[in-house]
gemmi code that builds the backbone of each chain (N, CA, C; Angstrom):
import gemmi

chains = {
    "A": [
        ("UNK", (19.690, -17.126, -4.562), (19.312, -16.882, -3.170), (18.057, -16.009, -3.125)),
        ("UNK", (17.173, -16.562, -2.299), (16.245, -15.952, -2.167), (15.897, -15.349, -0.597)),
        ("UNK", (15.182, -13.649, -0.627), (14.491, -13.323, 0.783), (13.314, -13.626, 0.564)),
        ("UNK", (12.948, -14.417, 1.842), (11.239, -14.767, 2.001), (10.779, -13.911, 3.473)),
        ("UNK", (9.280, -13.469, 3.119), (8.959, -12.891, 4.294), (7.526, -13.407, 4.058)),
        ("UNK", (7.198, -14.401, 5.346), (6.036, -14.794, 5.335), (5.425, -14.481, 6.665)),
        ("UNK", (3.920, -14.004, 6.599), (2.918, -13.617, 7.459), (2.085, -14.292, 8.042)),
        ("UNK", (1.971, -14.402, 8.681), (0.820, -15.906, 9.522), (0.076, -14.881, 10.601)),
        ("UNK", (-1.470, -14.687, 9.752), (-2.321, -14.682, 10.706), (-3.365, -15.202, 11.338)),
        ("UNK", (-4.467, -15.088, 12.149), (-5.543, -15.834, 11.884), (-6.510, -15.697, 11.421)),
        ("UNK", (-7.327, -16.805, 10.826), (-8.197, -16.470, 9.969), (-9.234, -15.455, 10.815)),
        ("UNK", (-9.933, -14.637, 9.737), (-10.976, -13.560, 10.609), (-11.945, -14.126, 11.197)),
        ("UNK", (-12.069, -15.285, 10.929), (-13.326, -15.541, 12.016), (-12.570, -16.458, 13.246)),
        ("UNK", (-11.148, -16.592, 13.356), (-10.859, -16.789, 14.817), (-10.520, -15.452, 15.704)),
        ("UNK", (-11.285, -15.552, 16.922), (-11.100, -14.593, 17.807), (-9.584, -14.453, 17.998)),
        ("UNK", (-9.560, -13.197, 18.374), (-7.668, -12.995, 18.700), (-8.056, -12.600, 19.856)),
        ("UNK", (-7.391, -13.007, 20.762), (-7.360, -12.639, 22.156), (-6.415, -11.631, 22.423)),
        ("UNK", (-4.740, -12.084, 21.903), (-4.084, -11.241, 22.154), (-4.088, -9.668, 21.666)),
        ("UNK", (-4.468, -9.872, 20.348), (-5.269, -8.743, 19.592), (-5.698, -7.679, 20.563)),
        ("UNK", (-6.941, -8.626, 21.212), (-7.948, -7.730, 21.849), (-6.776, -7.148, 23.490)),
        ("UNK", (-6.008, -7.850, 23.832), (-5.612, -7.641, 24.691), (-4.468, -6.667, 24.639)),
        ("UNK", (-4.055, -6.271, 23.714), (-3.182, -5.157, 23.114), (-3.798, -3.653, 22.888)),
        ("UNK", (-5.155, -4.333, 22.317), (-5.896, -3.439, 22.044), (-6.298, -2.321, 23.309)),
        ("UNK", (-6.650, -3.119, 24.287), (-6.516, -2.390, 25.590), (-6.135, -1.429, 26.489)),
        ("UNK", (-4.373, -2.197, 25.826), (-3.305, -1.208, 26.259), (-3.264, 0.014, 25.650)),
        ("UNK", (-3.389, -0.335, 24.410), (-3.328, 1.138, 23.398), (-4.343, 1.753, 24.188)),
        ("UNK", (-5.756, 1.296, 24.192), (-6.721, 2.347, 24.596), (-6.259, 3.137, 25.795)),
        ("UNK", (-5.420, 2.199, 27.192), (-5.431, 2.461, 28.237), (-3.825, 3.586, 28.093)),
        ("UNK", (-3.324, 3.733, 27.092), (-2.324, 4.389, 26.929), (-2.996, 5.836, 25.925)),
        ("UNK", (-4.235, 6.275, 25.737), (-5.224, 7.417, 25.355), (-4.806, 7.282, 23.926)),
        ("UNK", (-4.522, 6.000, 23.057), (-4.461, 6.220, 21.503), (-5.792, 5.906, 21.701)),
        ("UNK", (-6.991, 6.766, 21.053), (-8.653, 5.791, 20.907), (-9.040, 6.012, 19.579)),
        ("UNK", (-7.756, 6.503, 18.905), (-8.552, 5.843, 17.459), (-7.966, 4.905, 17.227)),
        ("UNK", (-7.435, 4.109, 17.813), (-6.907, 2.392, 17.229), (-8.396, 1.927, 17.288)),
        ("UNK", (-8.879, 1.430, 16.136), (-10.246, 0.736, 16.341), (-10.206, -0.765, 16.548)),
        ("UNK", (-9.240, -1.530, 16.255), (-8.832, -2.907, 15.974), (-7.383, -3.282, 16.117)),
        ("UNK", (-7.046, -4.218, 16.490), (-5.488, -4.876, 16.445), (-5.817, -6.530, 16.005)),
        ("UNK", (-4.925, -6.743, 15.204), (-4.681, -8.120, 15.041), (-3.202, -8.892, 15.141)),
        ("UNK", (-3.049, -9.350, 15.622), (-1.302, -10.077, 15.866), (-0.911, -10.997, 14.706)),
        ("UNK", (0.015, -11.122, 14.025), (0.166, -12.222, 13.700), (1.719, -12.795, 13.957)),
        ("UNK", (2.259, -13.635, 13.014), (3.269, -14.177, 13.284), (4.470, -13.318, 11.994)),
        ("UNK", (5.905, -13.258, 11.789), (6.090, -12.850, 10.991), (7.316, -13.535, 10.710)),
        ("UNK", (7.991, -13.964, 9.538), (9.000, -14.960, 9.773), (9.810, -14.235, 8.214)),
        ("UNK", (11.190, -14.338, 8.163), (11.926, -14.042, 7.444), (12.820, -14.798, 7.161)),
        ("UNK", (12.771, -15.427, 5.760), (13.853, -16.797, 5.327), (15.077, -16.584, 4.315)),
        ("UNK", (15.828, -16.874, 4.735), (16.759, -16.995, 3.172), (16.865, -18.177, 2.846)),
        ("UNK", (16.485, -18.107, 1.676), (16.248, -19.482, 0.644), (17.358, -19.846, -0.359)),
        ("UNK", (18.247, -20.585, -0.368), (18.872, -20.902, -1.169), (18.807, -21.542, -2.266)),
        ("UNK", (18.504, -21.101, -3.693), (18.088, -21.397, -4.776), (18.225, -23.341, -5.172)),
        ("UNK", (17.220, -23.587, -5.314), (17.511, -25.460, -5.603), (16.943, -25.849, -6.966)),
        ("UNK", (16.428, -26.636, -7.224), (15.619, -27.511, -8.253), (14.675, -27.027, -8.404)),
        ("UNK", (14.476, -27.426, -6.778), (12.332, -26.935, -6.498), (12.525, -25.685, -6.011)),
        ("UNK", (11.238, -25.170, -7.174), (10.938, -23.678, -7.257), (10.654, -23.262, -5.524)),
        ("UNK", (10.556, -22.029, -5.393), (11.231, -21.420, -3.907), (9.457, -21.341, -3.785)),
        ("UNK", (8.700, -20.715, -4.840), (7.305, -21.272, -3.975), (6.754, -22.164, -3.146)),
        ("UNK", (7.055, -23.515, -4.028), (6.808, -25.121, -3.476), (7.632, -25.200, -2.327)),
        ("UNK", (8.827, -24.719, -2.200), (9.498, -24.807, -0.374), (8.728, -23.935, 0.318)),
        ("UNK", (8.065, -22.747, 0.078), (7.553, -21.778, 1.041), (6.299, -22.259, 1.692)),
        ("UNK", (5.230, -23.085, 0.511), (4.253, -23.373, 1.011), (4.121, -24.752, 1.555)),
        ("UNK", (5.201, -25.575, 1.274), (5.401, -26.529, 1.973), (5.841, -26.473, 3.602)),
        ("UNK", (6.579, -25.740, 3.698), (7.237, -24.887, 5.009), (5.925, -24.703, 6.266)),
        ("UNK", (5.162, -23.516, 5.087), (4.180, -23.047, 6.604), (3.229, -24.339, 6.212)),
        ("UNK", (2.817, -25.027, 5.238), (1.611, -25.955, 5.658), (2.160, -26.812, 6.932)),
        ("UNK", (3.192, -26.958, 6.697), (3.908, -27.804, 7.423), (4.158, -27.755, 9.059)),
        ("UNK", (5.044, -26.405, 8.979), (5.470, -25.698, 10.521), (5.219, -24.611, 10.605)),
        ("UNK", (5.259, -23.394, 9.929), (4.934, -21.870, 10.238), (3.431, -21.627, 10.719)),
        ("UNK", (2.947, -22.501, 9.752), (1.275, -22.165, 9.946), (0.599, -23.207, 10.497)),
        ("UNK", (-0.480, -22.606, 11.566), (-1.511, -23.605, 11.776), (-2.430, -23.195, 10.935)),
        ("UNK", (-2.809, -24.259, 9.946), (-3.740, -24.235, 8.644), (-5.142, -24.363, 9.002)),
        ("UNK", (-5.410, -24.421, 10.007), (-6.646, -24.582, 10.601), (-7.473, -23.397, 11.137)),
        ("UNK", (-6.298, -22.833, 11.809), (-6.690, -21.758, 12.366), (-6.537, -20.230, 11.366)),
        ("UNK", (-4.943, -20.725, 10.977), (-4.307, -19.379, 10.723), (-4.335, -19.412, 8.951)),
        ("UNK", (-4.133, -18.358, 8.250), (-4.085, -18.036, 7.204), (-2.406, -17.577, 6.755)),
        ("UNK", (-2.007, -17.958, 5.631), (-0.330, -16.713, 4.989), (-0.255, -16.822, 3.791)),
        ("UNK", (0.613, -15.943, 4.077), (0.683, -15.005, 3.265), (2.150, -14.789, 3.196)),
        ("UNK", (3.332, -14.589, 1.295), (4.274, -14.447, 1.296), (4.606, -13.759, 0.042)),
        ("UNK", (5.944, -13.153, 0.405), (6.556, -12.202, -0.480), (7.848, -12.778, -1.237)),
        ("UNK", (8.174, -13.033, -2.525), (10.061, -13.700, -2.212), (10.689, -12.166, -2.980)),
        ("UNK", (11.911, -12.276, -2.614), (12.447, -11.099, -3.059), (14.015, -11.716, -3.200)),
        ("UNK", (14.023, -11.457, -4.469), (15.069, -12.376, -5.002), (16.482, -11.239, -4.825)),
        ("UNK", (17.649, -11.910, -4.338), (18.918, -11.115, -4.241), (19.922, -11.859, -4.831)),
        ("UNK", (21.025, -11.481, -5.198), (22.030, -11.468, -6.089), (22.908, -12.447, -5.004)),
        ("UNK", (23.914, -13.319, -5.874), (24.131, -14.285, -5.646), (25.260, -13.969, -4.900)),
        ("UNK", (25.961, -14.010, -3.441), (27.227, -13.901, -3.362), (28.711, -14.177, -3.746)),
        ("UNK", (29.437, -13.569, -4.199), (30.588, -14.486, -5.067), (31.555, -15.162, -4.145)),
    ],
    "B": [
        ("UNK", (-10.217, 6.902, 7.244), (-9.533, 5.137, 8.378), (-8.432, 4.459, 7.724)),
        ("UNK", (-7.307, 4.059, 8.345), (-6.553, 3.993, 7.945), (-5.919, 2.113, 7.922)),
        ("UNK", (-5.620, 1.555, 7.292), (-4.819, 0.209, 7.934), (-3.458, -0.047, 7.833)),
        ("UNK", (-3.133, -0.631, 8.860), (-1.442, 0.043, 8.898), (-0.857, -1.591, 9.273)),
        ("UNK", (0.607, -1.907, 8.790), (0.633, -3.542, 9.221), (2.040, -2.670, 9.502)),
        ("UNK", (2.525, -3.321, 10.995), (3.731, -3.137, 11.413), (4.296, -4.744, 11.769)),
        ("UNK", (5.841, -4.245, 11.581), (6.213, -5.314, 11.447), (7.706, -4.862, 12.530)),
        ("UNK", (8.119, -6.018, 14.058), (8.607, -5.896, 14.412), (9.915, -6.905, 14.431)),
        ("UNK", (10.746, -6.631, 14.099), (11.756, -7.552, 14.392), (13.031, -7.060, 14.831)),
        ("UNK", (13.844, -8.283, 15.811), (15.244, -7.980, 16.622), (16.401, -7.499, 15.271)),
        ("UNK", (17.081, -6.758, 16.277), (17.889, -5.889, 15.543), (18.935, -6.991, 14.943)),
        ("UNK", (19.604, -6.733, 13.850), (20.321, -7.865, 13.257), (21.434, -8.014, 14.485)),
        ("UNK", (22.155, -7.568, 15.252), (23.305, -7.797, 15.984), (22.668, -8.759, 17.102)),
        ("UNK", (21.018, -9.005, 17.343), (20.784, -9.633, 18.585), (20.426, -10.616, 17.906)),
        ("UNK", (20.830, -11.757, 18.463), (20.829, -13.179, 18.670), (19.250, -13.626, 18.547)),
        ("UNK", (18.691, -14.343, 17.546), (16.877, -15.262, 17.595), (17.060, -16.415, 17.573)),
        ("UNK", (16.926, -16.586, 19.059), (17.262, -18.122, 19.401), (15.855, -18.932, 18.798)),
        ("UNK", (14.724, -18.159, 18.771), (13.486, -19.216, 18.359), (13.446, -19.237, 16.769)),
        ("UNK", (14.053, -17.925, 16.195), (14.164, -18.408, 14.631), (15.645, -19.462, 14.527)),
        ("UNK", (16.669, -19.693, 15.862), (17.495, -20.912, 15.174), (16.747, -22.065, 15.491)),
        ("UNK", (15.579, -22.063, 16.693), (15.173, -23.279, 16.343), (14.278, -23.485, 15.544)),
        ("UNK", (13.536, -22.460, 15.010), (12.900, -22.952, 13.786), (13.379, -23.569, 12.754)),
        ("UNK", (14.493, -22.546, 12.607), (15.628, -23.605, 11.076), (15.722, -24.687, 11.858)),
        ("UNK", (16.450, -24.914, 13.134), (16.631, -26.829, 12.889), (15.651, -27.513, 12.936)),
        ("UNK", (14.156, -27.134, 13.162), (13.004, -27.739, 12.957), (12.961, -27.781, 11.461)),
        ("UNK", (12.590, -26.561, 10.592), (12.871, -26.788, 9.193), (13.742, -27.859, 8.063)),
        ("UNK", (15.134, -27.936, 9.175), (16.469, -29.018, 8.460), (15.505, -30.420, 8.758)),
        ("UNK", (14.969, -30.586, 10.154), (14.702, -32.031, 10.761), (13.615, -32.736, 9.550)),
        ("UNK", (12.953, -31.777, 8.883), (11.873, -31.789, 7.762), (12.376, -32.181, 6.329)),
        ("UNK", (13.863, -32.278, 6.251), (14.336, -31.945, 5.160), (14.780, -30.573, 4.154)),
        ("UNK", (14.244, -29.637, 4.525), (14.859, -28.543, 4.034), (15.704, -28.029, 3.940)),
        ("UNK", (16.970, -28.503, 3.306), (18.119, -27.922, 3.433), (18.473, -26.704, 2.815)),
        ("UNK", (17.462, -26.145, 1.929), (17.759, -24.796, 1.148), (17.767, -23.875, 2.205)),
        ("UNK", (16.999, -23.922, 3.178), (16.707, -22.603, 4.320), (17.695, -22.137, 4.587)),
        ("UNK", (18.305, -21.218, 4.320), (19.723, -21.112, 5.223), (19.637, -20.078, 6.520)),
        ("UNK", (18.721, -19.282, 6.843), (18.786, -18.387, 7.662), (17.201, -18.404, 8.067)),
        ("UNK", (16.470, -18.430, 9.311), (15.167, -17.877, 9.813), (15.196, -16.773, 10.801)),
        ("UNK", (14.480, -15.921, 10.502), (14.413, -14.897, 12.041), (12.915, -14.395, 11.820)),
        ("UNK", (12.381, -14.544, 13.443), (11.117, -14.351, 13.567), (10.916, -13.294, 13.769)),
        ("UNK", (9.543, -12.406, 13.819), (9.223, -11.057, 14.111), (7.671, -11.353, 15.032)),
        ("UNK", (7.556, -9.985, 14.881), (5.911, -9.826, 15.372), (5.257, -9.080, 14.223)),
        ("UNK", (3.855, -9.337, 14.312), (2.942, -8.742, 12.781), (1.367, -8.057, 13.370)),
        ("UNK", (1.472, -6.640, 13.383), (0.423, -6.493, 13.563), (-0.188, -5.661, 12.596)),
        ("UNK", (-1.525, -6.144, 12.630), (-2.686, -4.813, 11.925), (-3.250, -3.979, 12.197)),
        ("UNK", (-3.328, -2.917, 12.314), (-3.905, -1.815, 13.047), (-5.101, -0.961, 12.152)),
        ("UNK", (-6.425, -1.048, 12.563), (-7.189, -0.611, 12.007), (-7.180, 1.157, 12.618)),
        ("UNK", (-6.900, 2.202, 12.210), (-6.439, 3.470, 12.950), (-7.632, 4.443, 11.914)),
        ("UNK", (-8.494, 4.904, 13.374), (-9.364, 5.951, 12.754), (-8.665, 7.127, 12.353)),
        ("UNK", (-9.356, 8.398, 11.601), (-8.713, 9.112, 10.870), (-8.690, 10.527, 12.452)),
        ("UNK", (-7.847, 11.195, 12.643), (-8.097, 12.029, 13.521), (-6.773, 13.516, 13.206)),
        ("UNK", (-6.794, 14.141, 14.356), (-6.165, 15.387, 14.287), (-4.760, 15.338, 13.834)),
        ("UNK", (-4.506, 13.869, 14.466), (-2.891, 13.887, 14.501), (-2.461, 13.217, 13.186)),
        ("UNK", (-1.185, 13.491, 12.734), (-0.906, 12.227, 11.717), (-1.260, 10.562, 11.921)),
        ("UNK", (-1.250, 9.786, 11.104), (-1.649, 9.087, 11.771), (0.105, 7.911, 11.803)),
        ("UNK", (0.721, 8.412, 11.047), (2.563, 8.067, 11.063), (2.979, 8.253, 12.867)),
        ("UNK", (2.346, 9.793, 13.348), (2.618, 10.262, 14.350), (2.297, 8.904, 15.502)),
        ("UNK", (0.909, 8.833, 15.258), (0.404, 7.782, 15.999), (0.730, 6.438, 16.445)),
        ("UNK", (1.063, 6.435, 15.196), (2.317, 4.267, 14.997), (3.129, 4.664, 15.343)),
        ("UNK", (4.091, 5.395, 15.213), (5.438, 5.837, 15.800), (5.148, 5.559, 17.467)),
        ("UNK", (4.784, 6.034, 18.037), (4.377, 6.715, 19.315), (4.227, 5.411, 19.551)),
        ("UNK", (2.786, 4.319, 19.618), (2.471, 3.331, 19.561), (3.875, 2.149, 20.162)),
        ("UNK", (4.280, 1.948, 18.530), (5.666, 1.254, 18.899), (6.625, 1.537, 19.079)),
        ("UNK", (6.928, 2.685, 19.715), (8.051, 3.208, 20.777), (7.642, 2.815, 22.368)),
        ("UNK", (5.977, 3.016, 22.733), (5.884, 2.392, 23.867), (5.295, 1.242, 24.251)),
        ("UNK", (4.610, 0.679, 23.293), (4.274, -0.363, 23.213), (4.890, -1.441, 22.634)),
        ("UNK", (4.677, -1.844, 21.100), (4.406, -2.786, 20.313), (6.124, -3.134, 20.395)),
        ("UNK", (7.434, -2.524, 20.424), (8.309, -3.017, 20.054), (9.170, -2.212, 21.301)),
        ("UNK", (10.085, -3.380, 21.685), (11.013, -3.079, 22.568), (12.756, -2.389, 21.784)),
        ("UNK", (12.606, -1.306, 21.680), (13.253, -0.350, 20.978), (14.854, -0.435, 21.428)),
        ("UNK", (15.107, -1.503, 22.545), (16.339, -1.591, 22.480), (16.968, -2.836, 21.968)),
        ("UNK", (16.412, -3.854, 21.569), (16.153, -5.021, 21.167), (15.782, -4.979, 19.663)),
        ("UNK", (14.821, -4.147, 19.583), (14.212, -4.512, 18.147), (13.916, -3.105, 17.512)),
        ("UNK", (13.468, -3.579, 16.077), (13.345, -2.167, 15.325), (12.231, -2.506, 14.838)),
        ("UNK", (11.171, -1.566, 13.998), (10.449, -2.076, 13.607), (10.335, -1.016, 12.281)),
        ("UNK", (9.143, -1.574, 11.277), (8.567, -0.845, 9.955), (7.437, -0.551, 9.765)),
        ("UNK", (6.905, 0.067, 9.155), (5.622, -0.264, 8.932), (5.170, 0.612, 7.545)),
        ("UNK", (3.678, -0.120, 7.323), (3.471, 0.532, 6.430), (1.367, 0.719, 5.885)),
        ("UNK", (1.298, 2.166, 5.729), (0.060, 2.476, 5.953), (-0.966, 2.539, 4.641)),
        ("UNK", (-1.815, 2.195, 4.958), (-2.715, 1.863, 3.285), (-4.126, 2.731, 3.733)),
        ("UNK", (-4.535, 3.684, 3.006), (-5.477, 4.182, 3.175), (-6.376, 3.533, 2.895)),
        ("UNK", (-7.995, 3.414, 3.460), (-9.511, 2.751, 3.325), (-10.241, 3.814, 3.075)),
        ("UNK", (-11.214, 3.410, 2.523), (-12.141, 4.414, 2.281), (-12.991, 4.426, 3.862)),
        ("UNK", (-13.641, 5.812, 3.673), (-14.610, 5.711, 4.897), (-15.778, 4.952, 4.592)),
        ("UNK", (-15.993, 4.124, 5.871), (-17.896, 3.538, 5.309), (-18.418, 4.851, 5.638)),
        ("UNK", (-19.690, 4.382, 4.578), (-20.591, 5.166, 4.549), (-21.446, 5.175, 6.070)),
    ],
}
model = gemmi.Model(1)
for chain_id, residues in chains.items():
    chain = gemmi.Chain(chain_id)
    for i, (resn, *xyz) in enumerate(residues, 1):
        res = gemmi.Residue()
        res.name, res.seqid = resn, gemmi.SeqId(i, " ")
        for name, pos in zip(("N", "CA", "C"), xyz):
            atom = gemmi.Atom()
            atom.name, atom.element = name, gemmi.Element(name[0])
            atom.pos, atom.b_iso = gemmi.Position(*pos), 0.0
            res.add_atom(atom)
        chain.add_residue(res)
    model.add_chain(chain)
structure = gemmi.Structure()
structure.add_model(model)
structure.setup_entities()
């Protein structure tokens, strides 16, 4: 069994709107050293150990559905846990 | 200057109806290893260096902002940058 934690953001040269629109709030809430915000997506899987290595499901996954590959960029962690008896 | 990635997600006792439909989007694909999805929020925070901690600052942040504290919990974690020159 595996924990997956994968990150989906967008690539740096797409504008973030929501980003910027967060960013705002912070300012308008007197944090002004936030210099930047970026949003992304954040997704947490448990993977149940198979054949195919837990990489090849992860990146099959977001090319697939997590990520827009066009826009967005990810990024993942697996963190392997002990098997339940 | 600091960069800080927080990461928000619902507390395990509350219900992620969009990470169950992600898994049955995931199953509809074939993936049957997935056994569990739950979504979050992902942000980056570029945080200038100033008087206050800057822990102090994210704290504060996503207590009134970034994460709805009765719903969700969040983490984070801070990586120091060098200053530009």
């Amino acid at each position: 069994m595996y924990f997956v934690k994968v990150f989906v953001t967008y690539k740096p040269s797409v504008l973030d709107p929501q980003g910027e629109a967060v960013k705002g709030a912070i300012h308008q809430l007197g944090y002004e050293s936030i210099q930047d915000v970026r949003i992304g997506k954040y997704f947490e899987l448990k993977v149940q150990s198979s054949q195919e290595p837990v990489e090849t499901v992860v990146e099959a996954l977001c090319d697939q559905l997590l990520a827009n590959v066009n826009m967005e960029t990810y990024r993942y962690e697996i963190i392997e846990m002990e098997e339940e008896a």
